[in-house]
C-alpha positions in Angstrom: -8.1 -35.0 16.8 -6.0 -38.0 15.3 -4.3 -35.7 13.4 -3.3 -33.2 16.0 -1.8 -36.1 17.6 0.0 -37.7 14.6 1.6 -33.8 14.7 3.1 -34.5 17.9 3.7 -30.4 17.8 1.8 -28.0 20.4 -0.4 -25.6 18.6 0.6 -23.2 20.9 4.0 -23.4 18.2 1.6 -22.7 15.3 0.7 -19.6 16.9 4.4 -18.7 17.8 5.2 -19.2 13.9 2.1 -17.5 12.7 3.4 -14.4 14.8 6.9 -15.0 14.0 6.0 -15.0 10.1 3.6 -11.5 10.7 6.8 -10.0 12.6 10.0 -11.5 10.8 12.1 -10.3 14.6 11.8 -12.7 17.5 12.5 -9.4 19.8 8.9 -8.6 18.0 7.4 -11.7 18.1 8.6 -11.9 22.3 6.8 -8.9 23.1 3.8 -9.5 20.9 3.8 -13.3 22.7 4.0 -11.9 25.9 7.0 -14.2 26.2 11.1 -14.1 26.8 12.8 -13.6 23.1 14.6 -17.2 25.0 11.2 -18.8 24.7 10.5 -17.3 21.5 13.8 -18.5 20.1 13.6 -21.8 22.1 10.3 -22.5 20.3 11.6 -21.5 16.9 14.0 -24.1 17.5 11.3 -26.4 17.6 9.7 -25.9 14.6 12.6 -25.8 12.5 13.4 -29.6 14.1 9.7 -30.2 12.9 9.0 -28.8 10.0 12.7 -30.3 9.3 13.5 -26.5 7.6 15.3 -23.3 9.1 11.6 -21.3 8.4 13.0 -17.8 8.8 16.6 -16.9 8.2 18.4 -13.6 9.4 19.2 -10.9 7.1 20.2 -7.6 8.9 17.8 -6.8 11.4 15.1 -9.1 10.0 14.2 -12.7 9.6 13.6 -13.9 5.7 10.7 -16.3 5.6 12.4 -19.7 3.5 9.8 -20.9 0.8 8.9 -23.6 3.2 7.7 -21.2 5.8 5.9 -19.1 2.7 4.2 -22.3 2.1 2.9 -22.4 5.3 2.2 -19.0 6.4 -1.5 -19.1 4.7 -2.9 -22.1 5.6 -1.4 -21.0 8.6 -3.1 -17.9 8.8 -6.6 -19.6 8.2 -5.8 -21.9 11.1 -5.7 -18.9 13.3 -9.1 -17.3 11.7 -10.3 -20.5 12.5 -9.9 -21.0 16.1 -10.5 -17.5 16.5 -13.9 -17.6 15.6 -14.5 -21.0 17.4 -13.0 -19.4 20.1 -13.4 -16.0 20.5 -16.3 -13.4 20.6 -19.2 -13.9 17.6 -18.6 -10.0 17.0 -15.0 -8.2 16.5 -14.9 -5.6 18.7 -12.4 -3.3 17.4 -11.7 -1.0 20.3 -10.8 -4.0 21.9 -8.4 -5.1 19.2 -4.2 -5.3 19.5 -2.0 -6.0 17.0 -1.0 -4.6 13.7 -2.4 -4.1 10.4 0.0 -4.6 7.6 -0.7 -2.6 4.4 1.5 -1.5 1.3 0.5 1.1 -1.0 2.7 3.9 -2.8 3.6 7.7 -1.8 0.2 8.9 -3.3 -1.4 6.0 -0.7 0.3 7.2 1.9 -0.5 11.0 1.3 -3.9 11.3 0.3 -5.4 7.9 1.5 -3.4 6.3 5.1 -4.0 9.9 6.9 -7.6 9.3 7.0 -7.0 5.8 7.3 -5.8 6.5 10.9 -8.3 8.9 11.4 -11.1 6.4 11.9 -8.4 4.1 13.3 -7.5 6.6 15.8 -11.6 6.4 16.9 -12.6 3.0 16.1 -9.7 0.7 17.5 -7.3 3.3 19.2 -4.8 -0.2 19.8 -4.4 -1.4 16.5 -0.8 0.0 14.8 -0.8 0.4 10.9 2.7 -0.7 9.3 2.8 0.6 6.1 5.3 -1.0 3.3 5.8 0.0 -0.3 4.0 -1.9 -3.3 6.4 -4.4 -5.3 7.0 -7.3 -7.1 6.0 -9.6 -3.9 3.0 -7.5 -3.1 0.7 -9.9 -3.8 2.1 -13.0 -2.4 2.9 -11.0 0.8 -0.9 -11.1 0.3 -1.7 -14.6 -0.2 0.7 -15.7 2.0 -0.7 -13.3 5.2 1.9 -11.5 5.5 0.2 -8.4 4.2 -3.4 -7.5 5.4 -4.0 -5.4 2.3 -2.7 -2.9 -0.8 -4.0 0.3 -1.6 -2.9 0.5 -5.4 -3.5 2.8 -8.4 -1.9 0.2 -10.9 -4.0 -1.4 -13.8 -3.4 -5.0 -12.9 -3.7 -6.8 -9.9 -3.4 -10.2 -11.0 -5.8 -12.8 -9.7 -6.7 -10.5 -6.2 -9.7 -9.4 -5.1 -10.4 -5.6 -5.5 -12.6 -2.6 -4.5 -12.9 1.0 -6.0 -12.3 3.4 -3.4 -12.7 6.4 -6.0 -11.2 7.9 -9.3 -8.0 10.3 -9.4 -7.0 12.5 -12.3 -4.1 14.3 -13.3 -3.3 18.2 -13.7 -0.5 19.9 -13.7 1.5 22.2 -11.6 4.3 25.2 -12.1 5.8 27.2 -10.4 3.6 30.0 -9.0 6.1 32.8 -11.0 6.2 30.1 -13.9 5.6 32.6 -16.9 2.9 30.1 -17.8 0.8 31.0 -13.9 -1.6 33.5 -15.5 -2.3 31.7 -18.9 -5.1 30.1 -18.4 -6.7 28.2 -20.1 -2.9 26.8 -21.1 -2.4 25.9 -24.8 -0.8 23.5 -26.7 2.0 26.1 -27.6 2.4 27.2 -24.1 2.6 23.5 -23.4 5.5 22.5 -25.7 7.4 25.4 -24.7 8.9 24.3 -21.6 10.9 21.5 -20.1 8.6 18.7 -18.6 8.9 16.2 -15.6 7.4 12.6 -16.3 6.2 10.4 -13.5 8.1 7.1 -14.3 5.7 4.3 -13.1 5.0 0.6 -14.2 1.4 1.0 -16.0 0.9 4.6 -15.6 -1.9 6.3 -17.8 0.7 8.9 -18.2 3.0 7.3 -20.6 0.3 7.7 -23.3 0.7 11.6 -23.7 4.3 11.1 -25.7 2.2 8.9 -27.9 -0.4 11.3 -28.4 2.0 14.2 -29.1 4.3 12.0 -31.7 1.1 11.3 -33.5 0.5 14.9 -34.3 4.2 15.8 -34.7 4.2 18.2 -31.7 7.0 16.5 -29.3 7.7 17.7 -25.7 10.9 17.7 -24.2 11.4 15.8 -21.3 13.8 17.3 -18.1 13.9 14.8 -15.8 11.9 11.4 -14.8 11.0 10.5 -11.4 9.5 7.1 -9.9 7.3 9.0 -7.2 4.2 11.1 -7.7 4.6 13.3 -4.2 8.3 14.0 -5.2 7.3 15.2 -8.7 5.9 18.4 -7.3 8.8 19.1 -5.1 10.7 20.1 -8.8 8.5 22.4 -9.9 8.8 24.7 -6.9 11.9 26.2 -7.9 12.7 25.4 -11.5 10.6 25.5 -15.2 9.4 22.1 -15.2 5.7 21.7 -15.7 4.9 18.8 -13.6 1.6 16.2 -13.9 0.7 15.6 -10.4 -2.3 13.6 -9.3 -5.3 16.2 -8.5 -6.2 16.0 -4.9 -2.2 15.8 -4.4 -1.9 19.0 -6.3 -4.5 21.1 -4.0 -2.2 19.8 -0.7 1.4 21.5 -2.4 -0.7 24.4 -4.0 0.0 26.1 -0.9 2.9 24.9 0.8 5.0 24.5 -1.7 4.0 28.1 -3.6 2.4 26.3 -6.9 -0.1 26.8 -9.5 -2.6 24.1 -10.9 -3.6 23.9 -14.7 -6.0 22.3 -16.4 -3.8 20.7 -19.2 -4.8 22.0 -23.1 -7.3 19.8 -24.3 -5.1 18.2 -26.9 -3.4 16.6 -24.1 -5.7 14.2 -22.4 -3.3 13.4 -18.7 -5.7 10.6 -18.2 -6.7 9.3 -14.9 -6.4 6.0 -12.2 -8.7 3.7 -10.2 -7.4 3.9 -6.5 -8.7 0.6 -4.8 -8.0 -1.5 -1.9 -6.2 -5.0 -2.6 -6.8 -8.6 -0.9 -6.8 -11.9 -1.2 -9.8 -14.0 -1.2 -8.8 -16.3 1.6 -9.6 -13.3 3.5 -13.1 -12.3 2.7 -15.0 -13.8 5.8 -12.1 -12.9 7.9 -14.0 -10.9 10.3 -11.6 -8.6 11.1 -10.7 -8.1 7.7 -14.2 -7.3 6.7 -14.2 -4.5 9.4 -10.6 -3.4 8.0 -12.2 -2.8 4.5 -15.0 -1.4 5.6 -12.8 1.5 7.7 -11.1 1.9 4.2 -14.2 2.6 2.4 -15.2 4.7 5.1 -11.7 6.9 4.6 -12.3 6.8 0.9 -15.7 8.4 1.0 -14.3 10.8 3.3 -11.9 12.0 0.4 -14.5 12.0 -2.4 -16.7 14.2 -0.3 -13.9 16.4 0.5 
């Protein structure tokens, strides 16, 4: 109690800056509030004169959290948790539930994993929105710091986070379906080598071992063209000679659409394959809603391994 009172700030603030962190646009933050972006901007004000620090500072359309504010956002966050639970119901109740659910993964992510994602979503908490951003360098301290819920990640690393398998994808590859190589199956090494190839440029990726393997036995492949994203990959294969490595279950949704055939690579070429899993940090393990938001992932990811 003394040291609410030595604060001499309302904790109604702490809840304005909480938001105002998870939302980074007091327009945002106003309607999330259920307040006037006035009373939003008046109470900003406030907590710049206290916290003696600007907090967020525009850039464009958004608000850039200072280092100060970054500071603060997770104990902040566990504030928040806290009076929840002192406060609230013993039990989430996700059909209940507003607000938004802040998770960054890649393309693949977003393809093979978000869709049924928002599936159970759509059933479980039909109010909650997902906002989805792309993984990067500040990935995980958008973690630690709250302003991400969670990752969805296929990389090797993830620092000192906790993690969760969610299942295993390999890679194949794809052609074109009137790629001269479409009927030789199983494809050889020689078919291999003969045409131009597309490499999936990505920090960590298993993939970057095949040029290593093929230098070792003095059989070099000739690379077209490098691309950071694995859904775009396939896209070049539709209409040129490129053999393409594509994720598996990523493969089977273009097969179709996009008019392609999928090959098991010659087995002197090993393509490798990746640990998808779900990213947090471990200030959020008892966060009850949190709990339920992993579980729903889980639940999605058995979904895809069964289908």
């Amino acid at each position: 109690m003394n040291s609410l009172h030595n604060m001499r700030l309302d904790p109604n603030l702490l809840f304005t800056l909480h938001i105002l962190l998870e939302e980074r646009q007091v327009s945002r933050a106003a309607v999330r509030l259920g307040l006037t972006q006035p009373a939003v901007s008046h109470a900003l004000q406030r907590l710049r004169s206290h916290f003696d620090d600007p907090l967020l500072v525009r850039r464009g359309q958004e608000m850039v959290p200072t280092p100060r504010a970054m500071e603060l956002a997770g104990p902040l966050r566990q504030v928040i948790s806290a009076i929840d639970q002192l406060t609230g119901p013993t039990e989430f109740d996700p059909k209940d539930a507003r607000g938004t659910l802040r998770i960054a993964t890649t393309d693949y992510g977003l393809a093979v994993v978000l869709p049924h994602v928002l599936a159970e979503l759509a059933t479980a908490a039909p109010h909650l929105t997902i906002a989805s951003t792309g993984l990067s360098e500040d990935t995980f301290e958008n973690l630690k710091t709250g302003h991400l819920d969670l990752a969805l990640s296929g990389q090797e690393t993830h620092g000192s986070m906790r993690t969760e398998k969610l299942f295993e994808e390999r890679f194949v590859l794809v052609t074109r379906a009137d790629h001269p190589l479409a009927a030789k199956t199983p494809m050889t090494l020689d078919d291999y080598l003969a045409w131009p190839h597309a490499l999936i440029d990505i920090a960590h990726s298993r993939l970057y071992g095949i040029d290593r393997k093929l230098e070792k036995i003095g059989r070099p492949r000739r690379v077209a063209l490098r691309v950071p994203h694995m859904l775009a990959a396939a896209f070049f294969a539709q209409s040129t000679d490129l053999i393409v490595p594509v994720p598996e279950r990523v493969a089977h949704i273009y097969a179709h659409s996009l008019n392609l055939v999928v090959h098991e690579p010659p087995r002197e070429v090993d393509l490798g394959y990746f640990e998808y899993v779900q990213v947090w940090h471990e200030r959020r393990d008892d966060d009850p809603v949190h709990r339920w938001l992993r579980q729903l992932v889980a639940t999605a990811a058995r979904n895809i391994r069964s289908a």
